[in-house]
N, C-alpha and C positions, 0 to 999 in steps of 0.2 A: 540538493534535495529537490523534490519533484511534489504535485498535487496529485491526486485521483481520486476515481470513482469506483468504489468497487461494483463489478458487472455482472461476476460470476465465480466459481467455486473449481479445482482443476484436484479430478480424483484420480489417483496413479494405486492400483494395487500393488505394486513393486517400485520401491523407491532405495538408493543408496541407502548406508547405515545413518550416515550422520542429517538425512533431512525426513527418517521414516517417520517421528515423531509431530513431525510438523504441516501445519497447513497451507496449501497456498490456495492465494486466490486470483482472480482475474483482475485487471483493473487495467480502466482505461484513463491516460494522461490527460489532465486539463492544461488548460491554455491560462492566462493570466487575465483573463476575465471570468475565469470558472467555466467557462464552455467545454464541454469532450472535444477531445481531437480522431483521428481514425490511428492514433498511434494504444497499442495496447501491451502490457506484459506481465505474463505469470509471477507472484513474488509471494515468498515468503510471508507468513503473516504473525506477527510477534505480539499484536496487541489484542487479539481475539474481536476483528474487526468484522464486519458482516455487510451483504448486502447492499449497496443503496447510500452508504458511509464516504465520506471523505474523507482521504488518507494523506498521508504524510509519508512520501518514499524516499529510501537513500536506494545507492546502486553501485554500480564496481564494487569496487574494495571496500566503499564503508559500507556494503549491504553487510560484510562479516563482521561486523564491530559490535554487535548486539552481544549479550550474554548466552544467546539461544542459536545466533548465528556460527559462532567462530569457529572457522575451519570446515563451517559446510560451504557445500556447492550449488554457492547461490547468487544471481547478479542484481538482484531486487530484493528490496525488506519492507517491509509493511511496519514505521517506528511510531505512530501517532495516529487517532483518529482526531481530525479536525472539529473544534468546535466552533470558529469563527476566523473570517479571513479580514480583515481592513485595508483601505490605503487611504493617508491621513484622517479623518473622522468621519469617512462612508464604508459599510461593509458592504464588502463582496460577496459576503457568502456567511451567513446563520445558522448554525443547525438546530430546525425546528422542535422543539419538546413535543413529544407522543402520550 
C-alpha cells in the first residue's frame, strides 16, 4: 500500500463497461515524511475521496480486491481517506477539521 495526495479529478467520456460507473482521480505519491514526490497515477476512487485528501492506495492485483473493483481494469484504488499518520508518539500528518 502507498500514501497520496489527491491533485486532481481524470474525466473520460467513454470508458470500458466495468469502470463507467466509477471515478478516478489524480493523485500524486507521498514519500514517508509526507512530502509529494514527482511520481503521479490515475486510480480508481472507492471512498468518495476529494481534493486535497490523503489517501490510502493499493495497486496491482489488490487494486481489484475491492467490492467495486473486481474484475475491472484498474492498477490503482483509492481504499482509505487518511485521518492521521504517526511514527511512535509523533504524527506525521493530521488532518485538519474545517
Amino acid at each position: 500500500m502507498k500514501l497520496g495526495k489527491v491533485i486532481g479529478n481524470v474525466v473520460a467520456t467513454k470508458k470500458v463497461d466495468n469502470i463507467r460507473s466509477l471515478k478516478i482521480l489524480v493523485v500524486n505519491y507521498l514519500n514517508e515524511a509526507m512530502e509529494e514526490t514527482k511520481t503521479t497515477a490515475a486510480c480508481i476512487d472507492t471512498v468518495s475521496a476529494g481534493e486535497g485528501d490523503i489517501v490510502l492506495l493499493c495497486s496491482s492485483s489488490s487494486a481489484r480486491l475491492t467490492k467495486m473493483t473486481k474484475n475491472a481494469c484498474t492498477d490503482n484504488t483509492i481504499v482509505g481517506i487518511v485521518d492521521s499518520v504517526s511514527s511512535g508518539s509523533k504524527y506525521i500528518y493530521k488532518k485538519t477539521e474545517l
